[in-house]
C-alpha positions in Angstrom: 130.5 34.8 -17.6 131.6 38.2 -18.4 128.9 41.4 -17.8 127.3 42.6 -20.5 127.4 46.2 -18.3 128.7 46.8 -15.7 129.4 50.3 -13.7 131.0 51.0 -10.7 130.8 54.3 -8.5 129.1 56.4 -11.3 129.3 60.7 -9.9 127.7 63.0 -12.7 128.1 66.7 -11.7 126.2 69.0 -13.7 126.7 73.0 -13.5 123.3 74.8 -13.6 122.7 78.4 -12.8 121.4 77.6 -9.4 124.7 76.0 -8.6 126.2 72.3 -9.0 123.9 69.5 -9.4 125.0 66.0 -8.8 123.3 63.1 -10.7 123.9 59.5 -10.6 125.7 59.9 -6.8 127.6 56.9 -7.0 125.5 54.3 -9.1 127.0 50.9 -9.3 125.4 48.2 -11.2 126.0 44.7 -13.6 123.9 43.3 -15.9 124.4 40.0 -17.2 124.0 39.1 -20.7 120.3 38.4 -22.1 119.2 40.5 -18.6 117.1 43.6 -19.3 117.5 46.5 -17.7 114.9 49.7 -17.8 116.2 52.9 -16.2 113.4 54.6 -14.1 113.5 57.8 -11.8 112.5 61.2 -11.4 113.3 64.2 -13.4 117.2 65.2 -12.4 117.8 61.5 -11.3 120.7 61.4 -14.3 119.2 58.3 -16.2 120.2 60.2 -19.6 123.6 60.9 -17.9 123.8 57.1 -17.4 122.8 56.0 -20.9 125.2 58.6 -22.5 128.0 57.7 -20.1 127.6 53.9 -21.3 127.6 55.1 -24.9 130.5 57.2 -24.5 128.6 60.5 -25.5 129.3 62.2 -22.5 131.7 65.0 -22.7 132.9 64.1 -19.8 131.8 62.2 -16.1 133.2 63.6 -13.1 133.7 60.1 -11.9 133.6 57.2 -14.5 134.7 53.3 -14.8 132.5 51.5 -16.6 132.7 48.9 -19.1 130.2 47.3 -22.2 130.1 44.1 -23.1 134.4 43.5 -21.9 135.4 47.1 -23.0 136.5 49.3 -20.6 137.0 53.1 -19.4 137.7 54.7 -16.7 138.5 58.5 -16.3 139.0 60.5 -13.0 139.3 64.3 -13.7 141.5 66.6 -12.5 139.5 69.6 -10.5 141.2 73.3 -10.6 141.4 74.9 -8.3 
């Protein structure tokens, strides 16, 4: 049976006056169809980075292969130097 979701090795930097932020730090997960999933954590933890990632809203992820329901995407920035 194919995931309904499914995300591998999630890395969400965000840049904040303070500095870099990192959200998300790797987040791997599959849910199978008819599962639920609730995303819980604290303030900063990147569950909104997580749900716009999956719904391709985000601008961009710093890291990012993830696929919904058999479509897939995976993008790996270049940095500057």
């Amino acid at each position: 049976m194919t995931a309904a979701v499914e995300a591998r090795d999630l890395f969400r930097v965000h840049s904040t006056p303070e500095g870099d932020a990192a959200a998300l730090q790797g987040l791997s997960l599959t849910v199978e169809p008819g599962e639920i999933l609730a995303v819980l954590g604290p303030s900063g933890a990147g569950k909104t980075s997580f749900l716009r990632i999956l719904a391709r809203v985000a601008a961009r992820a710093t890291a990012l292969r993830a696929s919904v329901i058999s479509t897939s995407t995976t993008r790996v920035p270049s940095h500057p130097s």
